[in-house]
C-alpha positions as CSV (number, residue, x, y, z in Angstrom):
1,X,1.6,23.9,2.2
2,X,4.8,22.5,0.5
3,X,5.1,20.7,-2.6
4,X,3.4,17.2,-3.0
5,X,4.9,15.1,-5.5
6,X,3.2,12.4,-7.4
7,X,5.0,9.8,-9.2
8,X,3.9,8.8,-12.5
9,X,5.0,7.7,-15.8
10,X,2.4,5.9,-18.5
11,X,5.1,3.3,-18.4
12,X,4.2,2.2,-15.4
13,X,1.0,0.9,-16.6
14,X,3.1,-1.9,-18.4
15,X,2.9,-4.1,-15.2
16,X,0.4,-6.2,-16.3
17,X,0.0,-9.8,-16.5
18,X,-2.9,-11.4,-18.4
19,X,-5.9,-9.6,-19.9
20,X,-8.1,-11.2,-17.3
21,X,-5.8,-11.1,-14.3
22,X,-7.6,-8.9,-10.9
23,X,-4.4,-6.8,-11.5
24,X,-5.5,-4.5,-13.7
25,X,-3.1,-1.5,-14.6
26,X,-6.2,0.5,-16.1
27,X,-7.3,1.0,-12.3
28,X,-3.9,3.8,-12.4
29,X,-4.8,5.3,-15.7
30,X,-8.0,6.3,-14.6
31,X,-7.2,7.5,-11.6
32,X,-4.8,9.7,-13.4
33,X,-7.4,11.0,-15.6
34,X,-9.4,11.7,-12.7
35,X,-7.2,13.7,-11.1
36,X,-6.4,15.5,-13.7
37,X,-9.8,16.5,-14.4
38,X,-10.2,17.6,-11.3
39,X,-7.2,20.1,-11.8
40,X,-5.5,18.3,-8.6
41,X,-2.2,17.2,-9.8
42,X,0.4,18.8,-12.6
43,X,0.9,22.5,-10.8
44,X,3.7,23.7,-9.4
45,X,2.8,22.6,-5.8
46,X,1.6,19.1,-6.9
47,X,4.3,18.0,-9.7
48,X,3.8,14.7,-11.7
49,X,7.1,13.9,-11.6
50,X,8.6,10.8,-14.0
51,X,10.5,7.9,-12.1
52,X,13.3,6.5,-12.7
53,X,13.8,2.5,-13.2
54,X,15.6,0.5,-9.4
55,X,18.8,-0.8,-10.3
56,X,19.8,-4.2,-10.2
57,X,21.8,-3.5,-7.0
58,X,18.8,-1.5,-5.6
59,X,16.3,-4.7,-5.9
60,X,19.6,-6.6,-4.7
61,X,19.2,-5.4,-1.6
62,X,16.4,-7.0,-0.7
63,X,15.8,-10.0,-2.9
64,X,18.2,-13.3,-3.8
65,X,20.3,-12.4,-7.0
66,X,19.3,-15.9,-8.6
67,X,15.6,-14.8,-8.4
68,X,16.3,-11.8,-9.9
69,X,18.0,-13.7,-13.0
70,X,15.3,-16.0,-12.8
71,X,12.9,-13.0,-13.3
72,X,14.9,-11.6,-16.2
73,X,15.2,-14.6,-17.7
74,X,11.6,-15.1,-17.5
75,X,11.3,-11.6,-19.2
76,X,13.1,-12.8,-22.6
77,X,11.7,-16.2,-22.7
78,X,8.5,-16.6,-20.7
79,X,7.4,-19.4,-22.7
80,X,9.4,-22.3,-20.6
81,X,7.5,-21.4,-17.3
82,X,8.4,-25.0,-15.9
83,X,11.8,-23.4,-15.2
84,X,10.5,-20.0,-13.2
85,X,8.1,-22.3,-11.2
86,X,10.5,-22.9,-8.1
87,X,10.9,-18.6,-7.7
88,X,6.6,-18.6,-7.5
89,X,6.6,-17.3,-11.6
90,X,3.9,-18.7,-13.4
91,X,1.5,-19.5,-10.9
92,X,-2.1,-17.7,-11.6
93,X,-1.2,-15.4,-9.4
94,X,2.0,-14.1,-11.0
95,X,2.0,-15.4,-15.0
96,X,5.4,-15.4,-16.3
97,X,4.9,-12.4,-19.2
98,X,6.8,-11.0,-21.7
99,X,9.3,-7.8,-20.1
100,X,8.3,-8.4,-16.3
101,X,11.4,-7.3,-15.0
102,X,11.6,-3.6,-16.6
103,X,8.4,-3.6,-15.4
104,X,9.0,-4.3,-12.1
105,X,11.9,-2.1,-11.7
106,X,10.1,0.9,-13.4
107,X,7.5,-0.3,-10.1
108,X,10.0,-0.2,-7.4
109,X,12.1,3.0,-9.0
110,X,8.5,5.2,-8.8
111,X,8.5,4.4,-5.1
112,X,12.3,4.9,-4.8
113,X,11.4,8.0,-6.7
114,X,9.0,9.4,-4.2
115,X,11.4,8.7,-1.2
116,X,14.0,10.6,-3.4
117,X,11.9,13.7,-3.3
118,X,10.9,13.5,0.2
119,X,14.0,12.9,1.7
120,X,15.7,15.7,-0.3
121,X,13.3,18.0,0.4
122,X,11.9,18.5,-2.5
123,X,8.2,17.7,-1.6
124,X,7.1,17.3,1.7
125,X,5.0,14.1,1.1
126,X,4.9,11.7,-2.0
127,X,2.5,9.4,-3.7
128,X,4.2,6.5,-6.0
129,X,0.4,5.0,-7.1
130,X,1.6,2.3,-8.5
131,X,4.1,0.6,-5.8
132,X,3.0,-1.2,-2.7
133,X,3.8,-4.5,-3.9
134,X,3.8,-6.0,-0.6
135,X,3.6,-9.7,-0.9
136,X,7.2,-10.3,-2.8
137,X,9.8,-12.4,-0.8
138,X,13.0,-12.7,-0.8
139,X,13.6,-15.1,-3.7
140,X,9.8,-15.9,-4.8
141,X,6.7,-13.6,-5.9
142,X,4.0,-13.6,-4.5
143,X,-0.1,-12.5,-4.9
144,X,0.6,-10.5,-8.0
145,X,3.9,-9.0,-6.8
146,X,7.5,-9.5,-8.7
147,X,9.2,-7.2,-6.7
148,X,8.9,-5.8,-3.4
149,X,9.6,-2.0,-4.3
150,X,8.9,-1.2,-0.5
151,X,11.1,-3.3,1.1
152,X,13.5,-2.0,-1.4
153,X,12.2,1.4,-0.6
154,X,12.9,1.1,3.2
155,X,16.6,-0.5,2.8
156,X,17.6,2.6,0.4
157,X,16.4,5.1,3.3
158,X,18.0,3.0,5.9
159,X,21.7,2.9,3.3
160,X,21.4,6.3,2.5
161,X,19.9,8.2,5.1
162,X,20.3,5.9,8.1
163,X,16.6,6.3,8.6
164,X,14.3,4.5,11.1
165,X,11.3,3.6,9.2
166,X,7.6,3.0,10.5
167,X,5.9,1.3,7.7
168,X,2.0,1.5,8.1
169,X,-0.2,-1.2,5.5
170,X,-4.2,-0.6,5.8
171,X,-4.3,-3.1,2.8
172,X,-6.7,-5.9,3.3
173,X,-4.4,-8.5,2.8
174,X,-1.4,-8.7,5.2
175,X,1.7,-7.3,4.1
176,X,3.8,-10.1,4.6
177,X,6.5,-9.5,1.7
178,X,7.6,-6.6,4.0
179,X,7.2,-8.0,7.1
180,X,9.4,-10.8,6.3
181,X,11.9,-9.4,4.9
182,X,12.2,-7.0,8.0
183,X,11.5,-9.3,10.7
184,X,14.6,-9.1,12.4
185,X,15.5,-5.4,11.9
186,X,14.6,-2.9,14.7
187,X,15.4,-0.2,12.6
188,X,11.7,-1.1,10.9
189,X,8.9,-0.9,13.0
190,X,5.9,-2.8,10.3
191,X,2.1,-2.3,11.4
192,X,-0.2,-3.7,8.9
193,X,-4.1,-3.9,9.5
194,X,-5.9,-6.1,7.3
195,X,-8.5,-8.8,7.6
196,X,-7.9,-11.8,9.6
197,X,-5.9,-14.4,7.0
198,X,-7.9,-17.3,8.7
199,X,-10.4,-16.1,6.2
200,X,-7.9,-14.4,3.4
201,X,-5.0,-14.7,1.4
202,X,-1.9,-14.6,2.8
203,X,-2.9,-16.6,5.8
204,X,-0.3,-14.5,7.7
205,X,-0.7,-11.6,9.9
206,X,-1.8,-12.5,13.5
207,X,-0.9,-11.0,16.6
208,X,2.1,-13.5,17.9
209,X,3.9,-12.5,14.3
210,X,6.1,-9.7,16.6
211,X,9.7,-10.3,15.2
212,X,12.5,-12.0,15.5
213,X,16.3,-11.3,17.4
214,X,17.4,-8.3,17.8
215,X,13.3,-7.0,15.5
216,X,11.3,-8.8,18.0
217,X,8.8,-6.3,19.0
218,X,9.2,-4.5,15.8
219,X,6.4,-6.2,13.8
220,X,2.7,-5.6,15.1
221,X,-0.3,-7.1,13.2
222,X,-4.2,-6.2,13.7
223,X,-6.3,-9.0,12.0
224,X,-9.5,-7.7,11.3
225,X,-13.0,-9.3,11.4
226,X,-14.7,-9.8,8.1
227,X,-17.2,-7.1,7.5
228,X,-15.6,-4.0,9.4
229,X,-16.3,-0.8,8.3
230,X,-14.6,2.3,8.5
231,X,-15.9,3.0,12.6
232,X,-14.5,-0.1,13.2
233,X,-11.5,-0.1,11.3
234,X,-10.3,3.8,12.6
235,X,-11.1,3.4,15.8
236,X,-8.8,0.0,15.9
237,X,-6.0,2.4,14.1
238,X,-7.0,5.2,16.5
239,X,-6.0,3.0,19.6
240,X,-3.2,1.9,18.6
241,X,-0.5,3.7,15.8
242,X,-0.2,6.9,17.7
243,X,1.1,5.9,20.7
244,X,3.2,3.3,18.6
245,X,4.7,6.1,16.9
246,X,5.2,8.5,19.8
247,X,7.0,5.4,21.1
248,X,9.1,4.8,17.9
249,X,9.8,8.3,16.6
250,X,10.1,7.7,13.2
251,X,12.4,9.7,10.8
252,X,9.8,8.8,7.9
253,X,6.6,6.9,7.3
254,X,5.6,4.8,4.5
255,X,2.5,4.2,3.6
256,X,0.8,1.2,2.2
257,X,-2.8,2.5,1.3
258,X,-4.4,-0.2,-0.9
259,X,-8.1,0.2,-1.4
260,X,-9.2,-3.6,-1.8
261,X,-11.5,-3.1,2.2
262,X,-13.7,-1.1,0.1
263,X,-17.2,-3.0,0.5
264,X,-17.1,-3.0,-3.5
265,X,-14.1,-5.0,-3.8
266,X,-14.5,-8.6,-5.3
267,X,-11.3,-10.4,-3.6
268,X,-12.1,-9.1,-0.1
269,X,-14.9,-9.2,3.0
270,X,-14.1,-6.1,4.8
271,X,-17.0,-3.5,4.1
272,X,-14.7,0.6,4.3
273,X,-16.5,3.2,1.9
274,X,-14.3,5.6,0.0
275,X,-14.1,8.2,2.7
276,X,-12.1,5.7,5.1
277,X,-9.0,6.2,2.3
278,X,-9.1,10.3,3.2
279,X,-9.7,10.0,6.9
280,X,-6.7,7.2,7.0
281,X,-4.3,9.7,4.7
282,X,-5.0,12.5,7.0
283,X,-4.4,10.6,10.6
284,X,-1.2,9.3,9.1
285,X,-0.5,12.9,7.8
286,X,-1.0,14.1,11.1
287,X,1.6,10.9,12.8
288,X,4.4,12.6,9.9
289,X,3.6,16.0,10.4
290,X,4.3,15.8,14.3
291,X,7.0,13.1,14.7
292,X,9.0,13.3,11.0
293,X,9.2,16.6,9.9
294,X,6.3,16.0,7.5
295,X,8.1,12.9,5.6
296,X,5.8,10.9,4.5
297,X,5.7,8.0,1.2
298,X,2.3,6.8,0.1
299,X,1.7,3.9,-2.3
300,X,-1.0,2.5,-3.7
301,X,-1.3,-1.4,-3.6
302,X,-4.6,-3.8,-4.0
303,X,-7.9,-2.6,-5.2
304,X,-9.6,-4.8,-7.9
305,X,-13.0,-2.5,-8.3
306,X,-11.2,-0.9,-11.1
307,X,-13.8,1.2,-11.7
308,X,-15.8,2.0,-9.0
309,X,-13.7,2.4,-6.4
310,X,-9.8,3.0,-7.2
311,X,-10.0,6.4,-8.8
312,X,-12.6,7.7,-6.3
313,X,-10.6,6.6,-3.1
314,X,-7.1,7.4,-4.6
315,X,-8.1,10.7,-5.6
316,X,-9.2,11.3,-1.6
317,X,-5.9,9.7,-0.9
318,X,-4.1,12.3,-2.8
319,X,-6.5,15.0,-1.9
320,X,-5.6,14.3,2.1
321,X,-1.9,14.2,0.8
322,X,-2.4,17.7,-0.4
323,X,-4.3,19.5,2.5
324,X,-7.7,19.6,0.2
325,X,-11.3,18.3,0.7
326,X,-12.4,18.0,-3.0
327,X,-15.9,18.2,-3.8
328,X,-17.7,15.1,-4.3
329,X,-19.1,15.8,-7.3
330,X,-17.6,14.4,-10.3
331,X,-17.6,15.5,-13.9
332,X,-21.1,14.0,-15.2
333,X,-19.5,12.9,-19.0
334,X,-16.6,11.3,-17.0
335,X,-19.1,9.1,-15.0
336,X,-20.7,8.1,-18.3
337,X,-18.0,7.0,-20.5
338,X,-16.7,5.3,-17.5
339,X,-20.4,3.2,-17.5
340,X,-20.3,3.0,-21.1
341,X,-16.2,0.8,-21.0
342,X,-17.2,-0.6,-17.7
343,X,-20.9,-1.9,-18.2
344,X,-21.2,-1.2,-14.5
345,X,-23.2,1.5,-12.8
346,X,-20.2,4.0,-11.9
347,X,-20.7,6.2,-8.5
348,X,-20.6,9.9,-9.5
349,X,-19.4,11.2,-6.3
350,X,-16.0,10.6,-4.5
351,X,-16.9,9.8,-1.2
352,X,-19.8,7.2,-0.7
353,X,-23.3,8.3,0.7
354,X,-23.5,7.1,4.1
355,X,-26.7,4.7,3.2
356,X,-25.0,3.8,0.1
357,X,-24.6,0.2,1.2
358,X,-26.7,-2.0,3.6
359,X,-25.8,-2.6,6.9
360,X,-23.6,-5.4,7.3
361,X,-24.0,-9.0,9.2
362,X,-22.9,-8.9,12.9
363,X,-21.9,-5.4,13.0
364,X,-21.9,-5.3,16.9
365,X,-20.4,-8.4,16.9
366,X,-17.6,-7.7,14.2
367,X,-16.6,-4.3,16.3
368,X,-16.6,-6.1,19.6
369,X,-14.0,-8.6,18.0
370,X,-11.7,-6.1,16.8
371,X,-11.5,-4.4,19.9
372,X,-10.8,-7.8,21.8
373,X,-8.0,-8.2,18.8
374,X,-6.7,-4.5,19.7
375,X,-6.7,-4.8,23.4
376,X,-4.9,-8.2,22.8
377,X,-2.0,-6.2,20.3
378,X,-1.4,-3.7,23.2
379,X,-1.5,-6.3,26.1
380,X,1.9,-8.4,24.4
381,X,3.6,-5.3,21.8
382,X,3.3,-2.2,24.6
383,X,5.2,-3.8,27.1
384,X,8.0,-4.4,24.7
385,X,8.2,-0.7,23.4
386,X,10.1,1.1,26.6
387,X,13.1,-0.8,25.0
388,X,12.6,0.7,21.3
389,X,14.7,3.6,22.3
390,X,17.4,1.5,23.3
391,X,18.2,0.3,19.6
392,X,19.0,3.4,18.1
């Protein structure tokens, strides 16, 4: 298989806001270690390759110049917060810290990064772990996101490579950052499955949310139930993004693959085990392989069990990225020093046993609902796509 690149600097673990905040950069570095335990990443055919930093004209392109200042004025003196408050910096969500906006860009450069190296053929698929900051708007941040480095991602491979873009987000919160700031474009076809934001933060994400002028159509949302599980959550994804990319035909996909559905996560109610994150990677692999030459950009994105989930379910990510089934074992010391920092009882293999959890609450229920919500998406967005054609 060709080369898979994955994007990665210890820098990048400087995007961090307080020592207490969900957010917590240590989630990357031990997914990193993981990996490289595992002997996955750091050959020739799976490169860790550094990023660059975006430029200010690169994060121009999507968000209001006077928030950016904001932001970089917030960088150098984060200690009059009163003054950021109006761009959404300093709220719990986003604290106003100390050197956010190198940070930030470093972010959004390791996703531009990855599209660099797909899209010049240098790897045939890309993971940038620490992007998928999918809540930033236009001039405000947003659920613990300064920048939106996919948004920013998705206008550089429309400015440089005239490329229509199917962005795909199976994070559990809705990704409205890049949803609204390519409403109106049909050149970006957004489908982002999450659960239901009548019970979640954004509170955005339901089915009428289609686009708007000439992007109507363009934006298709699947609200989930709270406590689906994997079944439930494929099969929703099974009967819907293929035919909405055979529709489309994208020239790339980008991939939002946060891992905060895991039934371990503490800011969430869906209930997806670690295997979900490799069976999700390889459908999606399959959508690039037969409609985009390959192309494909993965992020990472949510996913606040830090330690018992991120590593395991990005390392399956990258795995799926690669071709490989890794074994589930994991190295036995590794498991232990993780307990030992953590306090918490650390799963020692990467995908979850099947009876590793109890069942949940309404199951038949739950999946009945997200079928309705399915059948309802096709019923008002498949009518629309015999036009998508039409803008290109």
């Amino acid at each position: 298989m060709n080369t898979v690149a994955f994007v990665w600097a210890d820098q990048l673990a400087s995007y961090r806001f307080t020592p207490e905040h969900p957010l917590n950069p240590r989630r990357l570095l031990l997914t990193v270690e993981l990996l490289q335990r595992l002997g996955l990443v750091g050959t020739e055919r799976a490169p860790i390759v550094r990023p660059r930093a975006a430029t200010v004209a690169e994060i121009a392109a999507v968000h209001d110049v006077a928030y950016i200042e904001a932001v970089r004025a917030a960088s150098v003196d984060p200690v009059q917060r009163a003054r950021y408050a109006t761009y959404g910096l300093g709220s719990e969500d986003v604290p106003v810290v100390a050197g956010m906006h190198d940070a930030a860009a470093l972010v959004c450069g390791a996703t531009l990064t990855a599209a660099e190296w797909v899209m010049s053929g240098r790897a045939a698929r890309a993971f940038s772990i620490s992007g998928g900051l999918h809540h930033a708007r236009r001039a405000e941040a947003a659920g613990f996101c300064v920048y939106n480095d996919l948004a920013i991602t998705i206008r550089w491979l429309q400015r440089n490579y005239g490329c229509r873009v199917m962005y795909i987000d199976v994070d559990a919160h809705h990704g409205d950052g890049v949803q609204w700031l390519c409403y109106d474009d049909p050149a970006v076809l957004t489908v982002s499955f999450h659960e239901s934001g009548a019970f979640l933060f954004p509170g955005t994400g339901f089915i009428d949310e289609l686009g708007d002028g000439d992007g109507y159509g363009y934006s298709v949302n699947v609200p989930l139930d709270v406590h689906t599980e994997d079944g439930s959550f494929l099969e929703s994804f099974a009967a819907l993004v293929p035919e909405l990319a055979a529709q489309y035909r994208p020239d790339v996909i980008l991939l939002q693959a946060g891992c905060d559905a895991h039934v371990l996560d503490p800011l969430t109610h869906l209930r997806c085990t670690t295997g979900f994150y490799e069976r999700i990677t390889r459908m999606t692999c399959g959508l690039a392989d037969r409609y985009c030459d390959g192309r494909l950009i993965v992020t990472g994105g949510g996913g606040y069990a830090c330690y018992t989930v991120v590593p395991r379910a990005w390392t399956l990510v990258w795995g799926a990225l690669r071709g490989l089934e890794p074994e589930d074992q994991l190295p036995v010391d590794w498991c232990r020093s993780l307990r030992l920092e953590s306090g918490q009882d650390i799963p020692c293999t990467l995908r979850d046993p099947a009876d590793a959890f109890p069942a949940p609450p309404r199951r038949a229920e739950v999946e009945e609902n997200n079928r309705r919500t399915v059948a309802a998406v096709r019923q008002q967005v498949l009518p629309l796509v015999s036009g998508w054609g039409l803008a290109f």
